[in-house]
C-alpha positions as CSV (number, residue, x, y, z in Angstrom):
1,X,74.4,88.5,107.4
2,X,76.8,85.3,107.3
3,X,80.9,86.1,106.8
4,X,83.4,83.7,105.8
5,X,87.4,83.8,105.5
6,X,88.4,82.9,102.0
7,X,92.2,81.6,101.9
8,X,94.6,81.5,99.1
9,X,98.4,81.0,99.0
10,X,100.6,82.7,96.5
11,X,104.8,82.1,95.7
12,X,105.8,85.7,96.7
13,X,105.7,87.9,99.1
14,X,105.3,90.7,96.7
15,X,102.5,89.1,95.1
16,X,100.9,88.7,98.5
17,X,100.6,92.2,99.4
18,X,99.4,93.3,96.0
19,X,96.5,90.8,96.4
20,X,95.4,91.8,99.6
21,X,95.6,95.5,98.7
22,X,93.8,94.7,95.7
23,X,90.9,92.6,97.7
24,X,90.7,95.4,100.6
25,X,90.8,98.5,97.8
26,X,87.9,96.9,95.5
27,X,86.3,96.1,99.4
28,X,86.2,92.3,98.4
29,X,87.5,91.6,101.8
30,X,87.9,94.0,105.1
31,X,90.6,92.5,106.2
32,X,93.4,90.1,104.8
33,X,95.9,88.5,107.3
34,X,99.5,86.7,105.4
35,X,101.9,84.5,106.7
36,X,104.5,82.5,105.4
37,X,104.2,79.1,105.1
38,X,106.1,75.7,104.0
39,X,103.8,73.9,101.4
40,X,104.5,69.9,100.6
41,X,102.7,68.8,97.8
42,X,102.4,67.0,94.4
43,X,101.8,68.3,91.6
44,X,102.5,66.5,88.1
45,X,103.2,63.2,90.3
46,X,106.1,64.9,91.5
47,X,106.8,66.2,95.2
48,X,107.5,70.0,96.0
49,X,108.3,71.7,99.5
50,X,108.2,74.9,98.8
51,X,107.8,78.4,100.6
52,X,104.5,80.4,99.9
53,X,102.6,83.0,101.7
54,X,99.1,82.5,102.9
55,X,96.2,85.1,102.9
56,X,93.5,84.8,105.1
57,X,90.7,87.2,103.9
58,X,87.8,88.5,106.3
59,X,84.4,89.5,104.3
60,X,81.1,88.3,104.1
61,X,79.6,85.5,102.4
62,X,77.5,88.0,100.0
63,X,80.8,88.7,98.3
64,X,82.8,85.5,98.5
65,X,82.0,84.3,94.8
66,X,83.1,87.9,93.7
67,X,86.2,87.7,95.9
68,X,86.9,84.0,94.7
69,X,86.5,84.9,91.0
70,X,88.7,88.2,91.3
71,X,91.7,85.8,92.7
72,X,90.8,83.1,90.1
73,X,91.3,86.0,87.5
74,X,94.7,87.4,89.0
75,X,96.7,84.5,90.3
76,X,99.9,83.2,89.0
77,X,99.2,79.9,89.4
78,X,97.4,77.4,87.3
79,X,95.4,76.1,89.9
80,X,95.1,78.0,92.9
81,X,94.1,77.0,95.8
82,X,90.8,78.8,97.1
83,X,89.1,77.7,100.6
84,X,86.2,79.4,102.3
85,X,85.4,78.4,105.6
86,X,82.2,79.9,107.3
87,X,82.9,82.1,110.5
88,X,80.3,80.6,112.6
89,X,80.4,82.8,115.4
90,X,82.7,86.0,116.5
91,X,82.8,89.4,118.1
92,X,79.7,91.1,117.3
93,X,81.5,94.3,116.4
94,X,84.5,92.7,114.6
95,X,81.9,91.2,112.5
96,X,80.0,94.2,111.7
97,X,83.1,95.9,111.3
98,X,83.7,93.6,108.2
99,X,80.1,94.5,107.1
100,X,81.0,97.9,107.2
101,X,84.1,97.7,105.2
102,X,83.3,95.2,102.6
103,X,81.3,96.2,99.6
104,X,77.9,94.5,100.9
């Protein structure tokens, strides 16, 4: 079984914790971590700093189209930004762990 960590940011905190509980309750994810971060950007040709909250989601790769389309289908923002990055190696029983609480 191969796991990946799919990461999103979002403009609230609010909304950051609703996501995660969302992904971990429909066991899209095991595990989701958020932080705050500073964003610089452009968008429109003009340039933004602004504050946002990543979410760093643990689950497998089975499920990461699933998981990717649920936050495609619930995010504010008009283009979201949605990274998965393979785990390549890890704990043995952190990784089943996320087997075992994901919806494989």
């Amino acid at each position: 079984m191969e796991y990946v960590i799919i990461s999103t940011t979002i403009d609230t905190e609010k909304a950051a914790k609703k996501l995660a509980a969302d992904i971990v309750k429909h066991k899209l994810g095991a595990c989701v971590h958020i932080q705050g971060v500073t964003s610089i950007y452009t968008w429109n040709d003009k340039m933004y700093e602004e504050s946002e909250y990543e979410l760093n989601i643990k689950t497998t790769a089975k499920l990461s189209r699933k998981c990717q389309d649920f936050i495609a289908s619930v995010h504010t923002y008009d283009l979201p930004e949605i990274i998965e990055t393979p785990i390549t190696s890890g704990s043995a029983d952190y990784l089943r762990w996320i087997k075992d609480n994901t919806a494989s």
